[in-house]
Structure formats: C-alpha cells, structure tokens
C-alpha positions as CSV (number, residue, x, y, z in Angstrom):
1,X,-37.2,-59.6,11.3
2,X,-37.2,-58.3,7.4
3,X,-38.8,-55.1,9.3
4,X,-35.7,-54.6,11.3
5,X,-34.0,-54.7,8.2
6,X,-35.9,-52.7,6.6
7,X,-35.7,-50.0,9.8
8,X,-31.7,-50.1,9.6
9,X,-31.5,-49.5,6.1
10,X,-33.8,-46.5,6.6
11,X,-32.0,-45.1,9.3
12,X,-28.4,-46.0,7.6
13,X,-29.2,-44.2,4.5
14,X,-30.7,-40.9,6.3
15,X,-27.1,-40.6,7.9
16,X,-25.9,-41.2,4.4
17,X,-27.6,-38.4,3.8
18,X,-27.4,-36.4,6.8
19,X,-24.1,-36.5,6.3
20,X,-23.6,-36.0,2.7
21,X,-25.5,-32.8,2.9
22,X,-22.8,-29.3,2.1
23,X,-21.6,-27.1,4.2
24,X,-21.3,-23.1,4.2
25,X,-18.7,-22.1,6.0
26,X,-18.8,-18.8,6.8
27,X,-16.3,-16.0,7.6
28,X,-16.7,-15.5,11.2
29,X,-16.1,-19.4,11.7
30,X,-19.8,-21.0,11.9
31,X,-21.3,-23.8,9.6
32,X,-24.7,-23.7,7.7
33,X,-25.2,-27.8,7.1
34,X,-27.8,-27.4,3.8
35,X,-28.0,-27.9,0.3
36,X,-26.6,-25.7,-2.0
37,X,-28.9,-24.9,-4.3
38,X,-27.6,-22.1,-6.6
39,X,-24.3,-19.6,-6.2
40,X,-25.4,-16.1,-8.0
41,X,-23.2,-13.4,-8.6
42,X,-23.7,-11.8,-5.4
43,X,-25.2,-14.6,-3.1
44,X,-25.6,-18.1,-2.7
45,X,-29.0,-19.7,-2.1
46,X,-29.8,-22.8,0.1
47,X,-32.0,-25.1,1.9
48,X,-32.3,-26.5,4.9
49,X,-34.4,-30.1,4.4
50,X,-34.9,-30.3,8.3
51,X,-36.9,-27.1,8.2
52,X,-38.6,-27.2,4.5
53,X,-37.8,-28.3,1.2
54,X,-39.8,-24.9,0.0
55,X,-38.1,-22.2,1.5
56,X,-35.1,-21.1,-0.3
57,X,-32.5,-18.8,2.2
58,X,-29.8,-16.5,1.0
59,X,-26.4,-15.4,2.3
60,X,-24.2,-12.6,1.1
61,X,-21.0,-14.1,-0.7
62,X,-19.0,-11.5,1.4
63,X,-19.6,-13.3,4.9
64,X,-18.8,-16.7,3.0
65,X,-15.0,-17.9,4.0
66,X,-15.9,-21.4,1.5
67,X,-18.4,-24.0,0.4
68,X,-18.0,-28.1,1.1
69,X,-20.2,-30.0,-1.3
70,X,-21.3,-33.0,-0.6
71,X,-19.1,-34.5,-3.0
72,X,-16.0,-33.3,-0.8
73,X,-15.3,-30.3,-3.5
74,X,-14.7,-26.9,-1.9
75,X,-15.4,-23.7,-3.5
76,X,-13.3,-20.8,-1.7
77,X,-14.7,-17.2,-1.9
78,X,-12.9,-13.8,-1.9
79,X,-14.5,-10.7,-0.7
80,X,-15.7,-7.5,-3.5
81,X,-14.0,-5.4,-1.5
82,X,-11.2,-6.3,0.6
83,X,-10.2,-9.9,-1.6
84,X,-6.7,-10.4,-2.7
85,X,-8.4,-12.1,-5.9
86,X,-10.2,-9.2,-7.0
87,X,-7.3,-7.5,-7.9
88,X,-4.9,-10.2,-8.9
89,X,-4.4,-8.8,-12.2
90,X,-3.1,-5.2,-10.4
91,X,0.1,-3.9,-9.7
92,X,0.8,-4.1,-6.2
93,X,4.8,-2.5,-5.9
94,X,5.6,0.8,-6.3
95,X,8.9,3.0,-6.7
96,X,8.9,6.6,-6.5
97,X,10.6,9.9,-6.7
98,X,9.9,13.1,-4.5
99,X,9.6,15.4,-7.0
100,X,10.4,18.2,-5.4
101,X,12.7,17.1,-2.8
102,X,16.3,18.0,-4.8
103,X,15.3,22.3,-4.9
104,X,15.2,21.5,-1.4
105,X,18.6,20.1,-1.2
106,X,18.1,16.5,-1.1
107,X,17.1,13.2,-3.6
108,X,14.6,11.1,-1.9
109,X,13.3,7.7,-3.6
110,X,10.8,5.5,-1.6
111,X,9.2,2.4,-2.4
112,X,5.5,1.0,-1.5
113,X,4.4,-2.8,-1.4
114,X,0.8,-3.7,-0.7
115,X,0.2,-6.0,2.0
116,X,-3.3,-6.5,1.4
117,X,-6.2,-4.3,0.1
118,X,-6.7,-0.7,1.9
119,X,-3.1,-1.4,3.7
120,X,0.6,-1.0,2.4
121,X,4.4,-0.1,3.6
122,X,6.2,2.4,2.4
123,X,10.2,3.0,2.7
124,X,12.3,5.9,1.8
125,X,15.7,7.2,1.5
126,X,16.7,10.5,0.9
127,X,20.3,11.7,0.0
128,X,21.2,14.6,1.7
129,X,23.6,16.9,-0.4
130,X,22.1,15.8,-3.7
131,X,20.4,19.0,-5.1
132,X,20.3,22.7,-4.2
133,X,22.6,23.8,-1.4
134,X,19.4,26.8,-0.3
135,X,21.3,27.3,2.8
136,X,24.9,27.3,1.3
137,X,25.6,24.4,4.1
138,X,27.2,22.0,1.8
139,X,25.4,19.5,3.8
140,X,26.0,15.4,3.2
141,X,24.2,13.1,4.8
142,X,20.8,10.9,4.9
143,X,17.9,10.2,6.0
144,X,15.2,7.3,6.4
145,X,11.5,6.5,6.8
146,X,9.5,4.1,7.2
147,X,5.5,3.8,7.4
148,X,2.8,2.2,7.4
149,X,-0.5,3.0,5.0
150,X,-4.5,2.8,6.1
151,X,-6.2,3.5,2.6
152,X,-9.8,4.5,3.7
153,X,-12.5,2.3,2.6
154,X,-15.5,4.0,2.1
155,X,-17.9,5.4,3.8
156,X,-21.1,2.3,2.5
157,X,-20.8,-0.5,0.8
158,X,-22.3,-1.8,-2.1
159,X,-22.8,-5.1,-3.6
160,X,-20.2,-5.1,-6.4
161,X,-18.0,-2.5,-5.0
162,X,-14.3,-2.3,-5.3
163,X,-11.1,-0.5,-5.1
164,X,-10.6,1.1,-8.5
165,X,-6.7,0.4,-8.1
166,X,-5.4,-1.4,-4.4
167,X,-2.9,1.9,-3.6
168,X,-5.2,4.5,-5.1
169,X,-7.3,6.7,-2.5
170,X,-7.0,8.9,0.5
171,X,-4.8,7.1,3.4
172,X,-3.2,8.0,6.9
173,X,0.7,7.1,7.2
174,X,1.9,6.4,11.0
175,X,6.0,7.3,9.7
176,X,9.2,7.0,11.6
177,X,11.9,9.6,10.2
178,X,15.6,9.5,10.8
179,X,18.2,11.9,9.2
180,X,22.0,12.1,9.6
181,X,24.0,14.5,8.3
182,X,26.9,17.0,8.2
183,X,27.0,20.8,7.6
184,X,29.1,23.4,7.8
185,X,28.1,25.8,11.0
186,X,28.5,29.2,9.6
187,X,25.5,29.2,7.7
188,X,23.4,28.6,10.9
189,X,25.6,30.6,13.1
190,X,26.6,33.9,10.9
191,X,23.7,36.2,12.1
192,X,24.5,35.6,15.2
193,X,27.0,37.8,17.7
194,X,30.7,36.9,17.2
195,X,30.6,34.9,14.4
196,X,31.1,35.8,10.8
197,X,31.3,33.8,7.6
198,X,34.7,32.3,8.2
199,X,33.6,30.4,10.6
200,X,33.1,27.7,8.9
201,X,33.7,24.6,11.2
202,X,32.2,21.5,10.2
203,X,28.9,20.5,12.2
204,X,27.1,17.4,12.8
205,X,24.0,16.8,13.4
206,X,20.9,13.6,14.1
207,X,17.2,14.2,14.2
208,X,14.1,12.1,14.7
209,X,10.1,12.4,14.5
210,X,6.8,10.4,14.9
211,X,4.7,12.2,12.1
212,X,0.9,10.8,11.3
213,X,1.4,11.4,7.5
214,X,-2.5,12.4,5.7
215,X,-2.4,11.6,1.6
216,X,-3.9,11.4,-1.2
217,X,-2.2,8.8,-4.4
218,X,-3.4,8.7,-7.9
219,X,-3.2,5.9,-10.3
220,X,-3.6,6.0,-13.8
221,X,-3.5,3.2,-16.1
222,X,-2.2,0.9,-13.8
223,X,1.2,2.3,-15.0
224,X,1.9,5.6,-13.2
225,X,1.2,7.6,-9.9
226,X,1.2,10.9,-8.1
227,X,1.0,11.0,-4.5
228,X,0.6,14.1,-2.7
229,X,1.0,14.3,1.6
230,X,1.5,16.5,4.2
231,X,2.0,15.0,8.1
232,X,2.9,16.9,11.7
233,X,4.5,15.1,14.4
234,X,6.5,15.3,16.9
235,X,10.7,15.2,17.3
236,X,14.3,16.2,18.5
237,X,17.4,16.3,16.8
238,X,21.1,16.1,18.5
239,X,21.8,20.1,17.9
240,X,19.2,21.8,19.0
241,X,20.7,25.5,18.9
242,X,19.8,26.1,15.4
243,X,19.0,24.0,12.8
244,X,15.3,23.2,12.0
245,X,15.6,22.0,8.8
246,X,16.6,18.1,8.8
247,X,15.4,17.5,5.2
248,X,13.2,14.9,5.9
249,X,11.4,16.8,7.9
250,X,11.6,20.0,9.2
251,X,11.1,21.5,13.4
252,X,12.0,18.9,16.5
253,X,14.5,21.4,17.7
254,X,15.0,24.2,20.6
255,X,12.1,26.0,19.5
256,X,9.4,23.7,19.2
257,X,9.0,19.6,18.9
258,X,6.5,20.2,16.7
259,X,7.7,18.3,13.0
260,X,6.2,19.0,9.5
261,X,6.8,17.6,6.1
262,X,5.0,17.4,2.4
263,X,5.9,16.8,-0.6
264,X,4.7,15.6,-4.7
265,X,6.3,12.1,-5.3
266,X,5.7,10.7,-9.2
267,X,6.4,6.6,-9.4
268,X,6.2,3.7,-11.4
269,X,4.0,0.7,-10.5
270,X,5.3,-3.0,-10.5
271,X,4.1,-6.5,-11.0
C-alpha cells in the first residue's frame, strides 16, 4: 500500500514538473516545451530534459514571438530588424516642403507617418497658383496625393542589424494623384490658328494618374530630411486638347497617358 503511495507521489510530482517546464513560443506560432537556460544577446539557449540534460540548443531571438517561464512570467521579444521597439526612441512623423515646387507654379506640403519599420504613408497637398505663373495662365487650383512607402530592407541580414533611421533608405511609392484647377485658355491656345492673346476665356480643367513613385530620403540627426523621387505612371485629365502640365504631375493627356513627376522635398521630423 505505502508503495502505491509512493508511486502516486512520483508520478504527481513529474506532472508538477512536466508542467512547470517554459515555453518558447516562437513567431510562426509553434511551442518549444524546455527549460530556459540562458537569453544572450542574440539567442536564447535551452534544454529539452526528455532528450538530455547535456545538450544545450539554441534559437535565434528573431524567430522568438515570447518566452513563458515556469513561474507564469513572460518575456516578449522584438525583432533587430523589423521591431517597433528598436526604434522607440525615433521620430516616426514627418512634414515636408517640395522645394522646388513654387518656380513651377505651385506650394506643395506633404506629410509621412510610419506605420511600422520599412513601411509608411505619405499625403500631400499642393496649392496651385502659389508661385511662378511659367505659363502666364494665372492658374488656381489644387491638387492631392496620396501613397503608400516600401523602404527596402536589405539585401542579407546580419545578427544586430538595423535601420539607421525607420524613414531613411531607398523606397518604392504606389501614389494616387488628383489635381483641380482653373486657367486662363489663351496661354494654351495662342499658337494655334484663330486665336490670339485676347482670348482669354477662363478654362477648367481635372486630371488623374497611378504613378509607381522610386526615392531615395535622408535623415540626419534625427531632426531633418531630404527626399529626392522621380515616378511614371499612367493618367487622363478632363481637357485633353492641350494642357500637359497638371502640376502634380505632368502628361495623361491627348498625346500620351504616359505621367511623370520629381521633385527635392526638405522636412522636419516629429515625435
């Protein structure tokens, strides 16, 4: 009888301990059920005591989602790379200025939120009529855009490596453009036959594009940026007689639907 006793206290305290063993839960979903044993700076080491008590395994931090002791603490792990605690102490809002933009007749300012490392969304608006009239249109109007930004990773990875800044790098924009404005018509139509410079009726026009936007942004100090683009895409405006220049963009017209735009923006970052 005291052997039976015996037997069940046995077998009780090995599911004690069966289950009071940690767990690795890793990113991809599955469950290591070991001990912990030590948690370096780049990897944790464990064992599993139904395989050996003498060999030690390792697993990469990065593939580790979060650690259960057997105490019920949990230690919750970020990634070198791609963590949102990495760079916690970063700027992550941005607000810019198109440098260029007004001695092409217009005042563009966009702003940029990070939505996670390597990704962002960027918004602009551009006030059409705000800066030199090249065309002598006296154009008013606006236009909008709105896009979203892949900031290539790199090519390898190493253990330890990180973004130097989470919107610094090379990136690839997917942008919607929309512009809106008013002009008068003479300056499109006075080199054409019958029309002179009094002309001057007052024109309307719309205009849209799908552009794939290819950049490069600079940080420096955490403080201030420069970010320099160029994108080709595809569009149509309302008048399609003449006017090829829509100030957010230029082509999408009679001659061809092919759109281009570029430009230097300088910004401000923001907690």
């Amino acid at each position: 009888m005291n052997y039976l006793k015996y037997l069940f206290v046995i077998i009780l305290f090995s599911s004690f301990q069966l289950s009071a063993q940690d767990q690795i839960i890793k990113t991809d979903g599955d469950t290591i059920v070991c001990k912990v044993k030590e948690v370096s700076t780049d990897e944790v080491k464990y064992i599993l005591p139904e395989t050996s008590l003498d060999i030690v395994f390792g697993i990469d931090k990065n593939h580790i989602h979060k650690i259960i002791l057997e105490n019920g603490k949990e230690l919750i792990f970020s990634h070198s790379l791609y963590g949102a605690k990495t760079y916690e102490n970063q700027k992550k809002h941005a607000i810019k200025f198109n440098f260029l933009a007004p001695l092409m007749g217009n005042t563009t300012f966009s702003y940029e939120r990070l939505i996670r490392p390597s990704r962002s969304w960027e918004v602009s608006l551009g006030i059409i009529g705000l800066g030199d009239d090249i065309n002598d249109e006296d154009p008013r109007g606006a236009f909008a855009k709105f896009g979203m930004k892949f900031i290539k990773s790199p090519d390898f990875y190493l253990k330890g490596m990180r973004y130097a800044h989470v919107l610094k790098g090379t990136y690839v924009k997917p942008e919607i453009a929309f512009s809106a404005y008013s002009y008068d018509r003479w300056g499109c139509y006075d080199y054409m036959p019958g029309y002179s410079s009094s002309d001057t009726d007052r024109e309307t026009n719309w205009a849209v594009a799908l552009n794939i936007v290819v950049g490069k942004q600079y940080v420096f100090n955490d403080i201030f940026l420069l970010d320099m683009y160029f994108g080709l895409g595809y569009g149509f405006s309302g008048n399609k007689d003449c006017e090829a220049y829509h100030y957010g963009f230029s082509g999408g017209n009679e001659d061809t639907a092919l759109t281009v735009t570029g430009g230097l923006k300088i910004g401000i970052l923001l907690k």
